[in-house]
N, C-alpha and C positions, 0 to 999 in steps of 0.2 A: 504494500500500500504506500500512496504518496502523500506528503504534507500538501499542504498548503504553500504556493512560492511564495517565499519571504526575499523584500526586497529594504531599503532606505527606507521608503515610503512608511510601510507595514512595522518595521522598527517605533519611528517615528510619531506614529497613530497612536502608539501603546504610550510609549517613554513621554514625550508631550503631557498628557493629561496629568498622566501619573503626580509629573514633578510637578504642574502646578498643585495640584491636591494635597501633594505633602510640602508645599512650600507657604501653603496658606495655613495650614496649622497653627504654628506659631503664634499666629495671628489671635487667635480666640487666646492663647494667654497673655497678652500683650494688652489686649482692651480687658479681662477679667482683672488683672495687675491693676489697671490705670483705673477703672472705676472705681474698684472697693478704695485703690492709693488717694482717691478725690474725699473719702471719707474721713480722711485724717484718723482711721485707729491703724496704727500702727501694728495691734495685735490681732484685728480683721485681715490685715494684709500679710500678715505670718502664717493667718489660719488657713487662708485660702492656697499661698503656696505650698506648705507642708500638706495639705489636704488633697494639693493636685499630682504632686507628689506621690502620697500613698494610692490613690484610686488609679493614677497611669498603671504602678507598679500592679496593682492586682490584675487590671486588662490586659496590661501586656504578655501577663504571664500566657495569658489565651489566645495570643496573634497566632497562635499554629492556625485558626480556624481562618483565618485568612489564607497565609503560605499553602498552607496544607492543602485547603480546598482548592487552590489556586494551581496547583499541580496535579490533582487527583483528575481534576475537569478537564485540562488540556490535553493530560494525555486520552481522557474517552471522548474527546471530540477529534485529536487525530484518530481514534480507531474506526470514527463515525458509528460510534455506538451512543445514540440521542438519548435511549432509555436510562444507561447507565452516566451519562450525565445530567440529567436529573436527580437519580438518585442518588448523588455524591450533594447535590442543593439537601437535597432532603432529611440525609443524614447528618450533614456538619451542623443546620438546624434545629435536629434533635441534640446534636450536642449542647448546642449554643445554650438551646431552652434548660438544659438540665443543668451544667454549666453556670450557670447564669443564678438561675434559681438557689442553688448552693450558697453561692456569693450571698446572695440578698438573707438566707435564713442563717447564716456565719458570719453576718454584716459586725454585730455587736462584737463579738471576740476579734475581728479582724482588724477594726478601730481600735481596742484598747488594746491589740500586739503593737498596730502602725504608731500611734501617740506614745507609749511606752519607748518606741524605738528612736523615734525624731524628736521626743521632749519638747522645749519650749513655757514659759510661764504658763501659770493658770487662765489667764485670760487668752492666751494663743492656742492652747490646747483645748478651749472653749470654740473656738473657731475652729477649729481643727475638724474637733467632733462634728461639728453642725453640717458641715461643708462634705466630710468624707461620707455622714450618716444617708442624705438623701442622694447623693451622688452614686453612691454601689445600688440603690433602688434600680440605676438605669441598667445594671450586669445583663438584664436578659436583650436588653436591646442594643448596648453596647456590642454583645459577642455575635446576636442574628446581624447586626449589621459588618461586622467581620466576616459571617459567614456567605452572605451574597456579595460584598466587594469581592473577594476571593475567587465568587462564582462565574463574576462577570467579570474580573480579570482574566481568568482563565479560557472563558469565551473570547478574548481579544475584545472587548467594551468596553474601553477603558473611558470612553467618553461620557457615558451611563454614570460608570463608579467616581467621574469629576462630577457630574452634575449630585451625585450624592454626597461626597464629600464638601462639597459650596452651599447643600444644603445643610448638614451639621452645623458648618461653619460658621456660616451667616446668619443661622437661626440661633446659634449659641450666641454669638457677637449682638446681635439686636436683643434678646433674649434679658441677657444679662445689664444691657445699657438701661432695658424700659424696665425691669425686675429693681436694679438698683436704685439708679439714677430718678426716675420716675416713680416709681412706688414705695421706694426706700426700704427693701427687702434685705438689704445688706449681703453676708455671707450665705444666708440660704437661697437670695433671689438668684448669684450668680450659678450657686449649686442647681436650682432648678431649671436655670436655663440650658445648662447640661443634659439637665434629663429628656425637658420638652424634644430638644436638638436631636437627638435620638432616635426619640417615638417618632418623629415627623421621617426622619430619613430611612425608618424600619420601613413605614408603611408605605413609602414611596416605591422604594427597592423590590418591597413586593406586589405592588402593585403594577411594576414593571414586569417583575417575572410571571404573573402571572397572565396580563394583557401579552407576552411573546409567548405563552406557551398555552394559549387557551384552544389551540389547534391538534396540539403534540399529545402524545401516548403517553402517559406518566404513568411509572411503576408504582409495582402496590407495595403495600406497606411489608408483603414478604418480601419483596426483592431488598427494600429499601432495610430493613433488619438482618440483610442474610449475614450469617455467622463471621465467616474468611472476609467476605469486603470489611465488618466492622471493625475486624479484628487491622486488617490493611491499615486502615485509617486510623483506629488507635494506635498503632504502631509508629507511622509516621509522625503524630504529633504529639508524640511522647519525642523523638530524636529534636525534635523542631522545638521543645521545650528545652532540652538538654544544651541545645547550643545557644536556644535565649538566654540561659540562666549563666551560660562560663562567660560567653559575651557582657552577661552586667557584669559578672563579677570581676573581667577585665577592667573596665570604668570603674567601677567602686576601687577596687584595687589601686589604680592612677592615682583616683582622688585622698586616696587614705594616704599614699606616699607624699602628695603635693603638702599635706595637712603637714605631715614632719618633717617638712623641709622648709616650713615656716608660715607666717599668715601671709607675706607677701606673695610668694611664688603661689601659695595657693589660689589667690585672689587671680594672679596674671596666669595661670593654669586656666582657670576658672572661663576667664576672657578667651584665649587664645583653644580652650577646646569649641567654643562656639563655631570659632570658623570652620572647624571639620564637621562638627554636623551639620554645619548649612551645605555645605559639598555634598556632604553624603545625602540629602534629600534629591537632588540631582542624580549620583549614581544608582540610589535607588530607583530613580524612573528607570533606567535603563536596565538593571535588574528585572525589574517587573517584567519587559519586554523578552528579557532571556528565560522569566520564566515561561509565558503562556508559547514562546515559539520551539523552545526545546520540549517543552510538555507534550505539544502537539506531533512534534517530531519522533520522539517516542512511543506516544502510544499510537503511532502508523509503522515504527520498525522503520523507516526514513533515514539511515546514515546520511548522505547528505544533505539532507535537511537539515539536519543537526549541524553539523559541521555548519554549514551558515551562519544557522541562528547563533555560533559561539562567536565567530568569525564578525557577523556585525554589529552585534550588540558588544563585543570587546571592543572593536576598534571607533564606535561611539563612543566609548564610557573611556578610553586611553586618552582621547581627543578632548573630552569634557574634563579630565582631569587635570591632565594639564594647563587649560584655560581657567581654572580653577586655579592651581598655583599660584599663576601668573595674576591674577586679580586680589590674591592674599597677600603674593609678595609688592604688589604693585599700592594700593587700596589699606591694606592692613594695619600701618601705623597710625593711618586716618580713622579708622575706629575705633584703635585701641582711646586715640585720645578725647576720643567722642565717648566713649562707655564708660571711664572710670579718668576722676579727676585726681588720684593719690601719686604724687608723685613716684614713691617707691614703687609701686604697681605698674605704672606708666614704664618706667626706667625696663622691667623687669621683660612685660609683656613684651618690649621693644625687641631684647635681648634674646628672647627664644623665640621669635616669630618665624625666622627659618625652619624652623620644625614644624610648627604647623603648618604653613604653605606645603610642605613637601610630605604633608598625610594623605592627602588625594592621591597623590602619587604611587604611595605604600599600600592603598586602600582599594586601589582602582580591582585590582585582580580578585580580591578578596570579595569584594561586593558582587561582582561579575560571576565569579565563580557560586557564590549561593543562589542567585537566583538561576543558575543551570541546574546545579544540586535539588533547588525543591522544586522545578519543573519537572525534573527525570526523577522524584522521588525516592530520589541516594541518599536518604535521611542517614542512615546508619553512618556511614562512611562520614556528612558533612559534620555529623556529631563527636566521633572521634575524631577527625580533622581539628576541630574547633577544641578539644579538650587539651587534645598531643600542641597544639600552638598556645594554650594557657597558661601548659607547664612548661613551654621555652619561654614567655614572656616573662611567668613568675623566677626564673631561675636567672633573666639577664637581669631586672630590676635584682633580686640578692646582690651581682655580684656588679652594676654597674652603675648603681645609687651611692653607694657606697666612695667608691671613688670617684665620680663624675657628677655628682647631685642629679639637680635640674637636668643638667644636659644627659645624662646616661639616662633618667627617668623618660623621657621623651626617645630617647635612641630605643630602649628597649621598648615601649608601645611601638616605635615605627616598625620592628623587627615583629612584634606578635600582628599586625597586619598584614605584612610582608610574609609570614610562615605560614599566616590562612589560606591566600590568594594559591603562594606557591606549591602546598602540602595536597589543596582538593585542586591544583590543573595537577599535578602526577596523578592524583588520583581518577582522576576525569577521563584522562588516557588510558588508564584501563576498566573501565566501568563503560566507556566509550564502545568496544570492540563487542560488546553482548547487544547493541540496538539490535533488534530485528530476530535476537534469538529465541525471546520469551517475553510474556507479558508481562512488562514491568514492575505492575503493582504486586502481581502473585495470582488473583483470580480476576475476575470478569462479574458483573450484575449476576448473573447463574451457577456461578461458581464454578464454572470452568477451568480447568489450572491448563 
């Protein structure tokens, strides 16, 4: 069987929407920041960040239901098997809802683990509460709406999954300005505006799916429960968990050394990691793309279609890297002096800005490479990839903090990006040679092996 031809264009289609969707995010903490900060409580505007805080970390613990679903889909729309991509929607679904539900009845013990962990006065952890209490209410709509981005990424819609993400966005941003601003809700108005944002873009999303599919065959709830797929799919986003969790504990890790190497370098750490995430919202558009086109590549057994899709969406995201650099190295000292007035910070941030500029660089293969990995659903492999480069990273920071501070701090992050990228392409190359031998995932909707 053949893919689909993948060209610029078709890259492009995908990568495009993507990056704006995750480049407007931001955005909704940026206006929640400034409204509750027009309040003048200073421990409203502690509650809120530590609150937003704690409720990312619990959803993102469940981004597999996006990855996941977003590689399960592609590869059964390369098989052109329509049934069994529905019943990958229908399943990550059921996840989400159960998922979901959990969170909301462990709401209470999972706020007073998170406040316990982040501290803060009593009046901050008063906000804290209020803000984190009504915000996990949204878990079940938070993770369905992971599970149809996913879906419709993996269909190649990325246009769809923009137009849902702009409704989160925009509904949370408006949400929160007429919640506060206007009706003087405070910390719980900006929290409900979360929730609203949500429910609105849940019931969008499905009312998209189900207006495109009110023609289609959709499986029954035996196909959609059968044993081996559930079992597939749990498998998957168990690995896709495993490599979320070393990937924080990378960050967390950076940030605990920054802390001991004093409050300044902390602060310009602090500054100077911003610039690589805003890169990497970028590299992950193009990610995205290497997911839905190798998915698709694979579940048609398509070698060179694969090969393509690694082929263009690398040499995008090498291109976008570098232009990235060059706008850090170029651009970089103009924010630093824009974002923090403390002279020591200033000085500091100055000083290690060559390291960040040259993370895109370190980063470019490492990103590229996961979104191949959970298209082709090489969860296993991307998971030990990701652990085996944790333990190089944790091993250079021992031995190159020590004598090099700052600078070895930042060399050894650049080497645990560098040992991702390069550890899953060796592993790529051979994982690469079985396309076309077997069904990727292990069974089929019927349980066909």
């Amino acid at each position: 069987m053949r893919a689909a031809p993948i060209g610029h264009r078709e890259v492009l289609a995908i990568a495009v929407p993507m990056t704006l969707g995750y480049v407007t995010t931001p955005l909704v903490g940026l206006v929640a920041t400034a409204v509750i900060g027009r309040l003048g409580d200073p421990a409203a505007l502690g509650g809120v960040a530590l609150g937003s805080i704690l409720c990312d970390l619990v959803f993102c613990t469940f981004n597999f239901l996006r990855s996941g679903t977003t590689g399960l889909t592609a590869q059964a729309s390369g098989r052109a098997d329509g049934r069994e991509v529905r019943a990958v929607l229908l399943r990550a679904l059921v996840t989400a809802t159960l998922c979901g539900l959990a969170i909301v009845v462990l709401a209470a013990p999972i706020v007073d683990l998170g406040v316990a962990f982040v501290g803060g006065g009593p009046a901050v952890e008063r906000a804290t509460r209020t803000y984190a209490r009504i915000r996990l209410w949204a878990a079940p709509l938070v993770l369905g709406n992971y599970a149809v981005f996913g879906w419709l990424l993996g269909l190649g819609r990325a246009s769809v999954g923009l137009v849902l993400q702009t409704v989160v966005n925009g509904v949370n941003i408006a949400g929160a300005v007429l919640l506060v601003s206007g009706l003087g809700l405070g910390v719980a108005g900006v929290a409900t505006a979360g929730v609203i944002a949500e429910g609105l873009a849940l019931a969008l999303g499905l009312t998209v799916v189900a207006v495109g599919g009110r023609r289609a065959r959709w499986p029954s709830w035996r196909e959609v429960l059968h044993g081996p797929s559930l079992f597939a799919m749990a498998t998957l986003n168990r690995d896709i968990m495993i490599r979320s969790f070393a990937l924080l504990g990378a960050f967390v890790w950076f940030s605990r050394q920054s802390a001991g190497l004093g409050e300044v370098i902390l602060a310009a750490n602090a500054i100077l990691e911003k610039f690589f995430l805003l890169a990497g919202y970028f590299l992950d558009g193009l990610a995205a793309a290497a997911e839905t086109f190798v998915g698709r590549a694979v579940g048609a057994g398509d070698r060179p279609a694969f090969d393509r899709a690694v082929r263009l969406t690398l040499g995008w995201s090498a291109g976008l890297a570098a232009f990235a650099a060059l706008v850090v190295i170029a651009g970089g000292g103009t924010l630093i002096d824009w974002m923090t007035t403390s002279p020591p910070v200033v000085a500091a941030a100055h000083r290690y800005l060559p390291w960040a500029a040259a993370t895109p660089l370190a980063a470019v293969l490492a990103f590229q490479m996961d979104g191949v990995f959970i298209g082709a659903t090489w969860s296993r492999d991307m998971a030990r990839m990701m652990v085996l480069s944790l333990a190089v990273y944790l091993a250079a920071v021992a031995l190159l903090v020590p004598a090099f501070g700052n600078h070895g701090l930042w060399a050894a992050f650049l080497g645990f990006l560098g040992a991702r990228g390069v550890s899953l392409t060796w592993m790529m190359g051979r994982r690469a040679a079985e396309i076309g031998d077997a069904d990727p995932v292990g069974v089929t909707s019927s349980g066909r092996r």
